[in-house]
Backbone of each chain as ProteinMPNN parsed JSONL, in Angstrom:
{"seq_chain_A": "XXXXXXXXXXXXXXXXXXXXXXXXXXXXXXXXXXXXXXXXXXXXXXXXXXXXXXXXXXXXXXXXXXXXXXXXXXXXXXXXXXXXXXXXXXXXXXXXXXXXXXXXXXXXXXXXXX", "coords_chain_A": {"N_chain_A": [[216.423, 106.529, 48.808], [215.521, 106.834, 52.169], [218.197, 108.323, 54.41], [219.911, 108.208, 57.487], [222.546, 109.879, 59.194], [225.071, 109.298, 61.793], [227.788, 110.639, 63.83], [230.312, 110.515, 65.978], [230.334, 107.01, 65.646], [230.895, 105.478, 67.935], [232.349, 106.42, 70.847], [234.92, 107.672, 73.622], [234.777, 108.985, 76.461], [236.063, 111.402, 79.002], [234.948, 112.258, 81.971], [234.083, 115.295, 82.608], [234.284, 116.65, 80.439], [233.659, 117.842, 77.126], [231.183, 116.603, 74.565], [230.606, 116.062, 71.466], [227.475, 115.057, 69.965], [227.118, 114.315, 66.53], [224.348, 114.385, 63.574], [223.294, 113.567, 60.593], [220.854, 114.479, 58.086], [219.394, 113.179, 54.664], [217.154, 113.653, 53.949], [215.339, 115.76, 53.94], [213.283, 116.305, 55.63], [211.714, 118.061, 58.311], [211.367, 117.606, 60.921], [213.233, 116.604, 63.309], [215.058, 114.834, 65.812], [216.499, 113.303, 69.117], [217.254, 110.715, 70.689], [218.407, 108.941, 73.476], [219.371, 105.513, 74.637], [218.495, 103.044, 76.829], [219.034, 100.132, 78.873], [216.237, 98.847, 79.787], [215.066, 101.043, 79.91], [213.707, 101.562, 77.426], [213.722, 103.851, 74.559], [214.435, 106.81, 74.801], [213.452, 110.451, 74.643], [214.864, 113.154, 74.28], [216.352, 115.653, 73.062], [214.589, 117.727, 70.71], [213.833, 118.944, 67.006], [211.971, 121.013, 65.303], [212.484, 121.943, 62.667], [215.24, 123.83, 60.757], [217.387, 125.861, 62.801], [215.492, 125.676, 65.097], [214.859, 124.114, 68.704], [213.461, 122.428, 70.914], [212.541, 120.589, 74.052], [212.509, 117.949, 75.119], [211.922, 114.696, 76.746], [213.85, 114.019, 78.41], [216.021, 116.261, 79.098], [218.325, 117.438, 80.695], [221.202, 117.723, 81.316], [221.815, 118.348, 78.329], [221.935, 119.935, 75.412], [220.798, 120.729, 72.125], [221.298, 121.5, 69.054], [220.798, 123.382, 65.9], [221.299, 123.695, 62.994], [220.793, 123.762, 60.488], [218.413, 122.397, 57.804], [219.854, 119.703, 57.502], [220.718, 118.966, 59.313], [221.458, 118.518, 63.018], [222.72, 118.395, 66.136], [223.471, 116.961, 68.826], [224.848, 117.687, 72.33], [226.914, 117.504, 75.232], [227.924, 119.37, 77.55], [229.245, 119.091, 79.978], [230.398, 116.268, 80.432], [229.098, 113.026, 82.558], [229.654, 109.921, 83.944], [227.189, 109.033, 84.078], [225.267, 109.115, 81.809], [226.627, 107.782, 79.714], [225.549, 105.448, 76.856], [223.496, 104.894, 74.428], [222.931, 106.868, 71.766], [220.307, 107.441, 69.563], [219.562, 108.799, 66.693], [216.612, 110.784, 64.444], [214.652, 111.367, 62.042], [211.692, 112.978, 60.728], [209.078, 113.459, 58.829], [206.182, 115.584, 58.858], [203.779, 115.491, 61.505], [201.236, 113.078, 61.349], [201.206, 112.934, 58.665], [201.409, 110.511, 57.731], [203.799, 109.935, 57.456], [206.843, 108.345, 58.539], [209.398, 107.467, 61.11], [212.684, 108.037, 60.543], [215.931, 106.143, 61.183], [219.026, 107.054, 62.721], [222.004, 105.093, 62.903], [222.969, 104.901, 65.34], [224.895, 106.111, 68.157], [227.462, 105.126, 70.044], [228.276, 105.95, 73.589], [230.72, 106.254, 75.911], [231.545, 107.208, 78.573], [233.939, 107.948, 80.995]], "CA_chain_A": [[216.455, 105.84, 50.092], [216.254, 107.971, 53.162], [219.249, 108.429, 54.906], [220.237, 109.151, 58.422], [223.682, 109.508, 59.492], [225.149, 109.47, 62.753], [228.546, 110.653, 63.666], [231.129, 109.365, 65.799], [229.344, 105.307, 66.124], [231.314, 104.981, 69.205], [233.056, 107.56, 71.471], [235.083, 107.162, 74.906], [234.717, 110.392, 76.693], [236.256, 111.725, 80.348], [233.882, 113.02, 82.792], [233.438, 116.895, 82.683], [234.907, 116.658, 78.834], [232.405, 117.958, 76.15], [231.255, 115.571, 73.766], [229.101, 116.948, 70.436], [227.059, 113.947, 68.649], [226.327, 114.972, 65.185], [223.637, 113.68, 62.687], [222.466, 114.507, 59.233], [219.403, 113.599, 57.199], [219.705, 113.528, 53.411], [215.179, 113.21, 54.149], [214.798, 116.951, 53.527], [212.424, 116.294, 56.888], [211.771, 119.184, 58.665], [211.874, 117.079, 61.972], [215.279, 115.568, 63.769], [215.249, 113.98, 67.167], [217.465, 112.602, 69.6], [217.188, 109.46, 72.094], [219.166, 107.766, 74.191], [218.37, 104.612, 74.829], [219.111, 101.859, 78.219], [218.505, 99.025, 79.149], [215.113, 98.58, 81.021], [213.995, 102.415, 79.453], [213.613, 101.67, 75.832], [214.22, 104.884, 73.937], [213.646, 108.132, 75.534], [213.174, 111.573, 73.941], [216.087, 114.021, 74.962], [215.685, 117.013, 71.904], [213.806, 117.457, 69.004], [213.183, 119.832, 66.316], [210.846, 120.991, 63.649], [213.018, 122.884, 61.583], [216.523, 124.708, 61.082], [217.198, 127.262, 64.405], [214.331, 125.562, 66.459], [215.464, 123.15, 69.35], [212.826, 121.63, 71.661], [213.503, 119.872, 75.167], [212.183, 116.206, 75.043], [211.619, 113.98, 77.942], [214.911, 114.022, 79.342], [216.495, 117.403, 78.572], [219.075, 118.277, 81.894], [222.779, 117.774, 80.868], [222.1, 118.308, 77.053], [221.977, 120.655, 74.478], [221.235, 120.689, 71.177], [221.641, 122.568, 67.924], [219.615, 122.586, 64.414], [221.855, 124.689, 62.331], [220.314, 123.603, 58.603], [217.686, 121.206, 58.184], [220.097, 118.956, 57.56], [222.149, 118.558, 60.637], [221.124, 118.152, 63.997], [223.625, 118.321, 66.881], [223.267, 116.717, 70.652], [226.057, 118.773, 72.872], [227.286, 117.037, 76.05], [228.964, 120.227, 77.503], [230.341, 118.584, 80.739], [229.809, 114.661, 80.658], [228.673, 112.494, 83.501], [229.179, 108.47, 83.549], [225.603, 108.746, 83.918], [225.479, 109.489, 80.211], [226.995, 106.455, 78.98], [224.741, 105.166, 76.49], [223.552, 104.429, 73.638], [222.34, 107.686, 71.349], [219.976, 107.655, 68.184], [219.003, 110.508, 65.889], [215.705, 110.403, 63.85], [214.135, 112.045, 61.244], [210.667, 112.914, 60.515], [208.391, 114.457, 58.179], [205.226, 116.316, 59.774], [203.132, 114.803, 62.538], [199.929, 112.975, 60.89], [201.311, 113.044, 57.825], [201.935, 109.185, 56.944], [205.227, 109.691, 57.197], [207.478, 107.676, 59.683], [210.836, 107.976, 61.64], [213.856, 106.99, 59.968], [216.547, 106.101, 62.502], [220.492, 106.269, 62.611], [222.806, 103.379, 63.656], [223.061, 104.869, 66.341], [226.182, 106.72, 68.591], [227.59, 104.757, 71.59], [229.487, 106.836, 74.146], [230.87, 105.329, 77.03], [232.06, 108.066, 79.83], [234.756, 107.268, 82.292]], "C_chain_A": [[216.721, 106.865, 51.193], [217.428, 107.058, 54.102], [219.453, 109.395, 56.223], [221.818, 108.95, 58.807], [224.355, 110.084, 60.699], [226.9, 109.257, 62.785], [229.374, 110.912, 65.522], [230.157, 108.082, 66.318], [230.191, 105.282, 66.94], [232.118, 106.11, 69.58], [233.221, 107.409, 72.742], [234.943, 109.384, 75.475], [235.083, 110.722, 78.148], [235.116, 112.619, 81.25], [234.25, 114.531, 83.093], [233.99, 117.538, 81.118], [233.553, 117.186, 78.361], [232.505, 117.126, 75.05], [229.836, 115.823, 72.99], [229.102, 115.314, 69.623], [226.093, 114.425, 67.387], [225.457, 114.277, 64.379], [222.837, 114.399, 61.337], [221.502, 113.853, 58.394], [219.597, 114.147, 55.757], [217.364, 113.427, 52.813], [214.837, 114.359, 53.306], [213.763, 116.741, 54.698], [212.771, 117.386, 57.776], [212.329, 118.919, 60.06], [212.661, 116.124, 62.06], [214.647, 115.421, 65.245], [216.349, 114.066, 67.663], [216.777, 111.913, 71.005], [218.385, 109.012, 72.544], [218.18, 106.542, 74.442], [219.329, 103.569, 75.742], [218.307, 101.399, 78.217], [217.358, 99.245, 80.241], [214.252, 99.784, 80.582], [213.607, 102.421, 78.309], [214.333, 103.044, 75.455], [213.532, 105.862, 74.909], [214.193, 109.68, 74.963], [213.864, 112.295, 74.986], [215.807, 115.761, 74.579], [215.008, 116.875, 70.751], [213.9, 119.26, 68.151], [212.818, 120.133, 65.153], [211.78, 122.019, 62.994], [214.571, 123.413, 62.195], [216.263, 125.858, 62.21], [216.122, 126.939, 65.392], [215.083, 124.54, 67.373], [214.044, 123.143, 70.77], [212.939, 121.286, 73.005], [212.235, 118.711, 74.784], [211.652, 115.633, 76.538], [212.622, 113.894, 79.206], [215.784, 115.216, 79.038], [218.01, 117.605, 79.231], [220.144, 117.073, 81.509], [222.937, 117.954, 79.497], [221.46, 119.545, 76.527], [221.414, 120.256, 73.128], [221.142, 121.951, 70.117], [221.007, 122.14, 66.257], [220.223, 124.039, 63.467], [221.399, 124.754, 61.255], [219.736, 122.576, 59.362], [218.433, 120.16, 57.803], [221.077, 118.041, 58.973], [221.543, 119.058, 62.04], [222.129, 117.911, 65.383], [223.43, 118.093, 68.622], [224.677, 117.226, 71.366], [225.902, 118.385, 74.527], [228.033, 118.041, 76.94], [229.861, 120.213, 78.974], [229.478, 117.056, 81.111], [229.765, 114.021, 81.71], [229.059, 111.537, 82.897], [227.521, 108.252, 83.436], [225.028, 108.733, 82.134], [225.885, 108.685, 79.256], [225.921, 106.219, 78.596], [224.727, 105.157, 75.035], [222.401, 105.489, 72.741], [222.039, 107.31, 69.699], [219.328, 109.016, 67.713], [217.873, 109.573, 64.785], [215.797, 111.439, 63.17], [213.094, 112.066, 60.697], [209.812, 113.53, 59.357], [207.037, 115.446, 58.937], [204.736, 115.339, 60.399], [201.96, 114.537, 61.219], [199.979, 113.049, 59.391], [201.506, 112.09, 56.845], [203.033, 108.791, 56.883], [205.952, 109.176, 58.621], [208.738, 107.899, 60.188], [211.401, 107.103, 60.703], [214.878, 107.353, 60.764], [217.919, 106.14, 61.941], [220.667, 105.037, 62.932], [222.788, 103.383, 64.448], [224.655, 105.291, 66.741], [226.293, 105.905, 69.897], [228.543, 105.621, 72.35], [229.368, 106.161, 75.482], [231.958, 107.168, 77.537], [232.356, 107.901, 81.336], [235.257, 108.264, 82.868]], "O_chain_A": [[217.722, 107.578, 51.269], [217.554, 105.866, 54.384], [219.321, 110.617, 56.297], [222.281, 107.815, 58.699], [224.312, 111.31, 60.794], [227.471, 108.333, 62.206], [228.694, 111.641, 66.245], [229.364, 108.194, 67.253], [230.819, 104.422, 66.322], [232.596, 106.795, 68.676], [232.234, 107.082, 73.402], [235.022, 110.477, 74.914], [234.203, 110.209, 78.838], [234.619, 113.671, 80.85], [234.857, 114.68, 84.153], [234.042, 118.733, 80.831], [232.512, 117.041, 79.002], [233.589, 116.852, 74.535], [228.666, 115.833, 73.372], [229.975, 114.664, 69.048], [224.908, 114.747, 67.295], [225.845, 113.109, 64.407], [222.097, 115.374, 61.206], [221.53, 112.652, 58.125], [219.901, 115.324, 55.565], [216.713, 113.229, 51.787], [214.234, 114.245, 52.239], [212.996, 117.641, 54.356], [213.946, 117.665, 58.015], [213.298, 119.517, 60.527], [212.866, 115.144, 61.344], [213.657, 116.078, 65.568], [217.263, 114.677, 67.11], [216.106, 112.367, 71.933], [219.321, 108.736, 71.793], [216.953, 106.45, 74.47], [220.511, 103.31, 75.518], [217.162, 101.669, 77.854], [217.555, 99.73, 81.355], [213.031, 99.777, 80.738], [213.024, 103.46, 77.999], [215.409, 103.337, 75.977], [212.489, 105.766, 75.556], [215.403, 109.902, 74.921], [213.655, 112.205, 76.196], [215.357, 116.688, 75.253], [214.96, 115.912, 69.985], [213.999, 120.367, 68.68], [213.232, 119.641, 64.104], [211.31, 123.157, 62.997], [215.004, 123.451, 63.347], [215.249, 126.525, 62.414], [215.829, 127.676, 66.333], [216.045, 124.024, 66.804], [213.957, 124.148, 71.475], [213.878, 121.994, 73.368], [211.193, 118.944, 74.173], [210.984, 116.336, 77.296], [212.409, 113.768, 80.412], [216.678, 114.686, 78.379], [218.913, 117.91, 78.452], [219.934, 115.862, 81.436], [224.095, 117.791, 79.113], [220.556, 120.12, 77.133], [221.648, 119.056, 72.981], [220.946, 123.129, 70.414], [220.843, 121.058, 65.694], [219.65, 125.122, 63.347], [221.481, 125.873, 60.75], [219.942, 122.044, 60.453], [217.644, 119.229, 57.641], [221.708, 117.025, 59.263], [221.113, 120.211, 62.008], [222.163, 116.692, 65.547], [223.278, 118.995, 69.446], [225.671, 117.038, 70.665], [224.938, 118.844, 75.139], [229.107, 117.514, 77.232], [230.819, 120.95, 79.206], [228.448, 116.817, 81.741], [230.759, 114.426, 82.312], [229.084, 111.564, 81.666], [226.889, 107.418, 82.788], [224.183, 107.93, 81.737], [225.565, 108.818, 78.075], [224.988, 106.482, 79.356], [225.757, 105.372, 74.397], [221.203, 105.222, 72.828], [222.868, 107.02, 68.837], [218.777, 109.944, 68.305], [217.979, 108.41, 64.395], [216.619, 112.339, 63.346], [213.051, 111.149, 59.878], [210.426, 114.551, 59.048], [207.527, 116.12, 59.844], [205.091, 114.214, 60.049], [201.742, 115.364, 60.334], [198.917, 113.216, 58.792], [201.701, 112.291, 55.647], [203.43, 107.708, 56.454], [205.58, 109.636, 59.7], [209.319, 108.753, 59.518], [211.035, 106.036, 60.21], [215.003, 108.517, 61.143], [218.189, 105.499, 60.926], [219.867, 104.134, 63.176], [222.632, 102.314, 65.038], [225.581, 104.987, 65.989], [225.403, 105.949, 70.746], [229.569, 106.01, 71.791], [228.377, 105.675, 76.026], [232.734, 107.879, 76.898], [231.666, 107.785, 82.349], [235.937, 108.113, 83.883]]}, "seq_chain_B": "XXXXXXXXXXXXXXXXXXXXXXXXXXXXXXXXXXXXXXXXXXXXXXXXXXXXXXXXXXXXXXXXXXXXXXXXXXXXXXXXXXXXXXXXXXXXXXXXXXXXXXXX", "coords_chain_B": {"N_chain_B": [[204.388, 107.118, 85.991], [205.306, 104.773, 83.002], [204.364, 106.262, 79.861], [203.715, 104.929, 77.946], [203.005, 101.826, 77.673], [204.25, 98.363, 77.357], [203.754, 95.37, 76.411], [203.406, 91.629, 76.201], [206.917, 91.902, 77.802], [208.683, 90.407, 77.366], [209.417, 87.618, 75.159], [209.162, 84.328, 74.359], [209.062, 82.383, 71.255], [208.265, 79.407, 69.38], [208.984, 78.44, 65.974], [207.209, 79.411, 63.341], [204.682, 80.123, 64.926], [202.14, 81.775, 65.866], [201.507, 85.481, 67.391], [200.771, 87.832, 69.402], [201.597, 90.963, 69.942], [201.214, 94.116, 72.292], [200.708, 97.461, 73.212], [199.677, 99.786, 75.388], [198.968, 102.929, 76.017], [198.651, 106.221, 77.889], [198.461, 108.536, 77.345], [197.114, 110.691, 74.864], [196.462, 110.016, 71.946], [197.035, 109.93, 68.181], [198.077, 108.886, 66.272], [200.162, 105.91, 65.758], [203.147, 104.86, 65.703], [205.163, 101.683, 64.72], [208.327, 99.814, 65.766], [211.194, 97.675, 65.334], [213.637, 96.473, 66.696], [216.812, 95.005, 65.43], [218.938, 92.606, 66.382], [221.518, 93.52, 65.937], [221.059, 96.355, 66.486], [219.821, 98.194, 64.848], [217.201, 100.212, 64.131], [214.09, 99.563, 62.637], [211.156, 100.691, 60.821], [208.389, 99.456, 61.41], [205.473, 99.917, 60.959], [203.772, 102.87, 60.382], [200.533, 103.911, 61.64], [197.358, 105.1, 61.519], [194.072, 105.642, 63.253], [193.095, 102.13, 63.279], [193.349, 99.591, 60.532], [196.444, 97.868, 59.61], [198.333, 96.133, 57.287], [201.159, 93.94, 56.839], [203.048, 91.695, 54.891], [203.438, 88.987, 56.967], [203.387, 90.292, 59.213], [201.174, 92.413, 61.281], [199.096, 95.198, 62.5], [197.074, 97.157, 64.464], [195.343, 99.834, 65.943], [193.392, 101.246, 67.981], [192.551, 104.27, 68.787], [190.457, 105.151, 70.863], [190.431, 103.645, 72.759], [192.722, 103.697, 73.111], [195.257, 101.556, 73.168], [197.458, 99.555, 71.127], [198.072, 96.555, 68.327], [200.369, 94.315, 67.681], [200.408, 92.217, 65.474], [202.005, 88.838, 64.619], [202.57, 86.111, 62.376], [203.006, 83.253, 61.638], [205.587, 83.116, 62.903], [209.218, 83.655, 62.201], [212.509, 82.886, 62.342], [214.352, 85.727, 61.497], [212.684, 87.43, 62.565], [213.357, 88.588, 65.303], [214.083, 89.827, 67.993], [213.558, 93.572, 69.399], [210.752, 95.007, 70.118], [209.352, 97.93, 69.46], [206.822, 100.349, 70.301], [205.335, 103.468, 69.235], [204.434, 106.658, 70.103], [203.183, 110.151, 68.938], [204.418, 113.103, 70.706], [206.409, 111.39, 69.727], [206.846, 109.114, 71.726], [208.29, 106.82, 73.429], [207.587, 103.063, 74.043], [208.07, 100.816, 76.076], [209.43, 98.261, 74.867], [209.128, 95.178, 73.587], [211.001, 92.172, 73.777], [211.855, 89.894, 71.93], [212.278, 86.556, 70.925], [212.593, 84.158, 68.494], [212.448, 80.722, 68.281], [214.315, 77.798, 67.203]], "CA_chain_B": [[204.841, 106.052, 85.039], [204.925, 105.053, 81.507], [203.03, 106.869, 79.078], [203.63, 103.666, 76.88], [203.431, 100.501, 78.046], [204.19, 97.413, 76.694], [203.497, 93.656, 76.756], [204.474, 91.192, 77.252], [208.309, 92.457, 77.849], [209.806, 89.295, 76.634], [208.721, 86.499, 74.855], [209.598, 83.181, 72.977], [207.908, 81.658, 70.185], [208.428, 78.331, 68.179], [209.363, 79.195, 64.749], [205.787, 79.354, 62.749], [203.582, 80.042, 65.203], [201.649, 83.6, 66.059], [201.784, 85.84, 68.358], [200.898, 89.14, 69.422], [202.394, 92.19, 71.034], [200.366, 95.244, 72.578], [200.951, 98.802, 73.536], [198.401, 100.954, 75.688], [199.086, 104.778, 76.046], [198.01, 106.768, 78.949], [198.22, 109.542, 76.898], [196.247, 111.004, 73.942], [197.46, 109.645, 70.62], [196.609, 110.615, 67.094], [198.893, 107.942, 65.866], [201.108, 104.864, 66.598], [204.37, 103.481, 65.174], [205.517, 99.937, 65.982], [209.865, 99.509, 64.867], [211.601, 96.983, 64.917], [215.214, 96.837, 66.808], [217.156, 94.018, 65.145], [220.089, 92.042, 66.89], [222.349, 94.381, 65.663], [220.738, 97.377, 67.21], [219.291, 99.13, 63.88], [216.055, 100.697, 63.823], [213.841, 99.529, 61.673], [210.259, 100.828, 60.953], [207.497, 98.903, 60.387], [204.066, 100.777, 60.484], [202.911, 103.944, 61.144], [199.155, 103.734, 61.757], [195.787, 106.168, 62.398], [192.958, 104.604, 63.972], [192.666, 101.283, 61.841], [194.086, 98.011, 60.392], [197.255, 97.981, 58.134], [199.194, 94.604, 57.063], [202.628, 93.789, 55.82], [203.449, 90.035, 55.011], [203.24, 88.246, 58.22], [203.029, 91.204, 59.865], [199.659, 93.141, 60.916], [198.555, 95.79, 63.571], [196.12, 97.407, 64.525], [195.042, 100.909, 66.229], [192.368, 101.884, 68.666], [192.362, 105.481, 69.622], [189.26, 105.694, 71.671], [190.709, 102.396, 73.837], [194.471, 103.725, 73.877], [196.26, 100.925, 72.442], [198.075, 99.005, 69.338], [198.559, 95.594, 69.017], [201.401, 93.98, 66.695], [200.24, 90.384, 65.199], [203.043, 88.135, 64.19], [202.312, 85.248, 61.906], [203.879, 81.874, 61.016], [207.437, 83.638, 63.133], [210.561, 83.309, 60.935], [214.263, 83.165, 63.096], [214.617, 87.059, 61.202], [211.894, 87.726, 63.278], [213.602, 88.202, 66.627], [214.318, 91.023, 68.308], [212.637, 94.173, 70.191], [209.796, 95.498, 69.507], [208.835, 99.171, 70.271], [205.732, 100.794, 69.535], [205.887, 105.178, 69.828], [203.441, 107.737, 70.091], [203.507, 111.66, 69.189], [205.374, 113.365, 70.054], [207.187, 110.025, 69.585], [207.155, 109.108, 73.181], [208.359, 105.015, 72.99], [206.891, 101.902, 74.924], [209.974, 99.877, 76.902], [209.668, 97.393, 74.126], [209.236, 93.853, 73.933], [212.436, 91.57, 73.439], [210.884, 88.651, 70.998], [213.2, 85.483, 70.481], [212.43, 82.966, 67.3], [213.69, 79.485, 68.176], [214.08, 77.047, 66.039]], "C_chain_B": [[204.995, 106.194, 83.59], [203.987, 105.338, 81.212], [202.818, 105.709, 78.449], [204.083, 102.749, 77.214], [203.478, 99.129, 77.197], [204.031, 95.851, 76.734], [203.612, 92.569, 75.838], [205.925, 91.724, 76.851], [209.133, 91.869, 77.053], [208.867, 88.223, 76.181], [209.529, 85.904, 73.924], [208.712, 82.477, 72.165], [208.676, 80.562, 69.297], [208.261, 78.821, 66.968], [207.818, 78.806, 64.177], [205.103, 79.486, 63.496], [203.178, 81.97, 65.313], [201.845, 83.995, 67.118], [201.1, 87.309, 68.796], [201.109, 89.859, 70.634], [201.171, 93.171, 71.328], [201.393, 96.106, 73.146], [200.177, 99.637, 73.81], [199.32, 102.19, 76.212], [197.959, 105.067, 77.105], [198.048, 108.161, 78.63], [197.601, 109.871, 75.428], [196.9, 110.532, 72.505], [196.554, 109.182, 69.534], [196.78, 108.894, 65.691], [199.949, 106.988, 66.051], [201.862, 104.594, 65.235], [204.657, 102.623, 66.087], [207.332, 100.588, 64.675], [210.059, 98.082, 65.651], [213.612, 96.788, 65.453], [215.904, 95.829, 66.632], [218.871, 93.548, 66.447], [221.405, 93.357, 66.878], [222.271, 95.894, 65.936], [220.194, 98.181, 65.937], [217.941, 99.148, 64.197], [215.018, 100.42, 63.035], [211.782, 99.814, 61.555], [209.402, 99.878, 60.229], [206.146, 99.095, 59.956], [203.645, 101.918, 61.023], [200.929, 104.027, 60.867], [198.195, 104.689, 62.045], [195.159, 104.986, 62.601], [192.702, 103.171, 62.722], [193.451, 100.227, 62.045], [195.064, 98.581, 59.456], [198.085, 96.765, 58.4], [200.26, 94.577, 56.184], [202.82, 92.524, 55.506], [202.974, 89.716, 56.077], [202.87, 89.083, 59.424], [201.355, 92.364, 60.203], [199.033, 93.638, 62.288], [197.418, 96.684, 63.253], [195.592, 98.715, 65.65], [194.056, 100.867, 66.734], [192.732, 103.422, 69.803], [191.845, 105.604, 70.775], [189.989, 105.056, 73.235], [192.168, 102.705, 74.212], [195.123, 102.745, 73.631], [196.034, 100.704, 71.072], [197.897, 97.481, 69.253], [199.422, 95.692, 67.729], [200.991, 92.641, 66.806], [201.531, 90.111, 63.881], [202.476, 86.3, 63.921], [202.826, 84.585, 61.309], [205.741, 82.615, 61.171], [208.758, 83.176, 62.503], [211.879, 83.808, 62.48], [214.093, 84.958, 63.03], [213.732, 87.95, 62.168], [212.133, 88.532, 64.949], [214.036, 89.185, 66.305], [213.538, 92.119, 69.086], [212.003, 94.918, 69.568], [209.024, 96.831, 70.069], [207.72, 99.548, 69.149], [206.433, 102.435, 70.218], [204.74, 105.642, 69.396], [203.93, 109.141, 69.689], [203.489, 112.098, 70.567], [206.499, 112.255, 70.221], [207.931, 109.742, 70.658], [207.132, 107.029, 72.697], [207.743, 104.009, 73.873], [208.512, 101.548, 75.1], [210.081, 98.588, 76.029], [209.282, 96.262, 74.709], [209.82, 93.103, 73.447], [211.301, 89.995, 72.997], [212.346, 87.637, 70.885], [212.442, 84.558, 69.717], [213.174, 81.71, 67.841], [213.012, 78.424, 67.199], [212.823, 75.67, 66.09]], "O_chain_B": [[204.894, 107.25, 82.967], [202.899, 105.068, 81.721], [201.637, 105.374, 78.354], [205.293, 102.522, 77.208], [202.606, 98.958, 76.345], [204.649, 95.44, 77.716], [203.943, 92.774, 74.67], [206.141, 91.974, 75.666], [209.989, 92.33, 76.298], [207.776, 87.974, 76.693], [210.268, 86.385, 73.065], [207.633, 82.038, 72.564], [209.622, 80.887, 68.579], [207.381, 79.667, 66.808], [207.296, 77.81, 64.679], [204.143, 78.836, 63.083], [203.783, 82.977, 64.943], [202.305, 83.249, 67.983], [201.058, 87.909, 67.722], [200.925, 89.59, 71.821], [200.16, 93.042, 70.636], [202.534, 95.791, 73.483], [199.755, 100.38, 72.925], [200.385, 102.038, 76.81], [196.862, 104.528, 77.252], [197.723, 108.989, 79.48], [197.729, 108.861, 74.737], [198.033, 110.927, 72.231], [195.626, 108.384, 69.664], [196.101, 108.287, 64.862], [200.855, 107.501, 66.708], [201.432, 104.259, 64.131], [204.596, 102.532, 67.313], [207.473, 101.226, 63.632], [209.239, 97.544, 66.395], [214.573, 96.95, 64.701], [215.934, 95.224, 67.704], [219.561, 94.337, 67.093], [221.973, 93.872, 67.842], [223.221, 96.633, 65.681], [220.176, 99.34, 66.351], [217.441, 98.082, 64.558], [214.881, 101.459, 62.389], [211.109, 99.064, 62.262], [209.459, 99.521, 59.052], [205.66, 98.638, 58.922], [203.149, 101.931, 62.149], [200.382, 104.212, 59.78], [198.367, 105.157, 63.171], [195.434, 103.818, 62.325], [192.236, 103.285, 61.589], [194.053, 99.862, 63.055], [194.807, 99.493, 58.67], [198.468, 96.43, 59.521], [200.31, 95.056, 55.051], [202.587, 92.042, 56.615], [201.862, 90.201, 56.284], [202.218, 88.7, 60.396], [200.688, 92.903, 59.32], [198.546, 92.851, 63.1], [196.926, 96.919, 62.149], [195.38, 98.045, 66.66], [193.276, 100.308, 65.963], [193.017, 103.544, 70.994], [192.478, 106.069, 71.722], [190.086, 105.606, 74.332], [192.769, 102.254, 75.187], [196.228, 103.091, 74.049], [195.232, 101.111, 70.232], [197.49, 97.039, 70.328], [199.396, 96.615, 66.916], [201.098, 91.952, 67.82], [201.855, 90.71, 62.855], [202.127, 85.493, 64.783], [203.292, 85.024, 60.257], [206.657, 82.691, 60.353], [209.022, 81.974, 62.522], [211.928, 84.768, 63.249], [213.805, 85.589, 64.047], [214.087, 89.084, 62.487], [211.192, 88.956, 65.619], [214.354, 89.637, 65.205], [212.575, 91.564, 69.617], [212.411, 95.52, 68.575], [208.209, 96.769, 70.99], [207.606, 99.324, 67.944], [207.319, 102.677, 71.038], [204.089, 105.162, 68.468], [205.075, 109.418, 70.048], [202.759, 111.637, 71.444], [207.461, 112.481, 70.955], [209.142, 109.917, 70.793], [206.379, 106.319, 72.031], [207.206, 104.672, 74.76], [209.58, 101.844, 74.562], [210.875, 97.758, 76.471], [209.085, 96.117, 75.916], [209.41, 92.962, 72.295], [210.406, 89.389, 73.586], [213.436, 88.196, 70.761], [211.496, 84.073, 70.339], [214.405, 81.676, 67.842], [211.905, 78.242, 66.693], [212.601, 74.999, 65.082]]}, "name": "protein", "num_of_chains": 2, "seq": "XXXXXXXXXXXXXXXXXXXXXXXXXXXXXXXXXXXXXXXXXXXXXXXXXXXXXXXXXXXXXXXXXXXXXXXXXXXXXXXXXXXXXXXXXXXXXXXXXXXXXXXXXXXXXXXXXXXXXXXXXXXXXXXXXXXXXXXXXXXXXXXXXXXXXXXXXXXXXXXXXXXXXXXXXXXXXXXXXXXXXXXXXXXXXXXXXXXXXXXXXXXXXXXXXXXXXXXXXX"}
């Protein structure tokens, strides 16, 4: 059964605090993600990447980071938080583009920033 | 605007009847997923597609490259049914979903 796992599912966080959301795939998938996702935007593409040491920028890139230390772990990096940022973060996991193969999603990370 | 739009946004349906969703792209796409975001906010996939037909139970979409959309057909709707419905493109760019409600 693939497996994504998303770490902390909820997190309060102070504004200019850093706040790392971690996720690991037990897929062996080369590609990891990350979305946020609000109300009215659906999901929207933040980082991605195809492999350990690569990192991407996405659709929405500016206040985030991330990190692809092993292909199993995947790291979004908040490194001074905004309320704007509140939200509601998922991590994916892919196999190649065109390949048949589909996302498999966390639970999902909520972080609320006050 | 959106690359991936979606339609209708919201919708209700009497339990058993059909329905269907769409998703046109304003950008080039190889391939479409539709998911599945239940009440409870999980993820859940339900087809990744190339140009073509593919069917699950009640479920059954459908792909046009050339034309830029998807659709999502929903047949004889079940309560479990409910919920939002995103379609995504490579590089897995999402549609704004469409929030489905089952009533009884």
């Amino acid at each position: 059964e693939a497996a994504v796992t998303q770490s902390p599912r909820n997190k309060v966080a102070v504004t200019g605090g850093k706040v790392t959301l971690s996720c690991n795939q037990t897929n062996n998938h080369n590609n990891m993600y990350w979305y946020r996702q609000d109300t009215g935007h659906g999901l929207r593409l933040i980082h991605y990447s195809y492999g350990a040491g690569s990192t991407e920028k996405g659709d929405i890139p500016d206040g985030y980071k991330a990190s692809r230390p092993s292909q199993e772990n995947f790291s979004l990096i908040l490194e001074l938080a905004t309320p704007s940022q509140t939200s509601v973060y998922f991590c994916a996991s892919g196999a190649e583009q065109n390949s048949g193969n589909t996302l498999y999603f966390g639970e999902g990370s909520r972080l609320i920033v006050v | 605007g959106d690359k991936v739009k979606q339609s209708p946004s919201a919708l209700s349906l009497q339990e058993g009847t059909n329905s269907a969703l769409r998703c046109n792209f304003s950008i080039a796409a190889t391939t479409v997923q539709w998911f599945l975001q239940n009440p409870r906010g999980s993820l859940i996939n339900l087809f990744y597609l190339v140009p073509g037909t593919k069917e699950n139970g009640r479920l059954k979409s459908a792909f046009d490259s050339k034309e830029s959309y998807s659709t999502l057909h929903i047949r004889d709707a079940q309560l479990e049914d409910s919920g939002t419905y995103f379609c995504a493109v490579p590089k897995v760019v999402f549609g704004t979903g469409t929030r489905l409600q089952v009533l009884p």
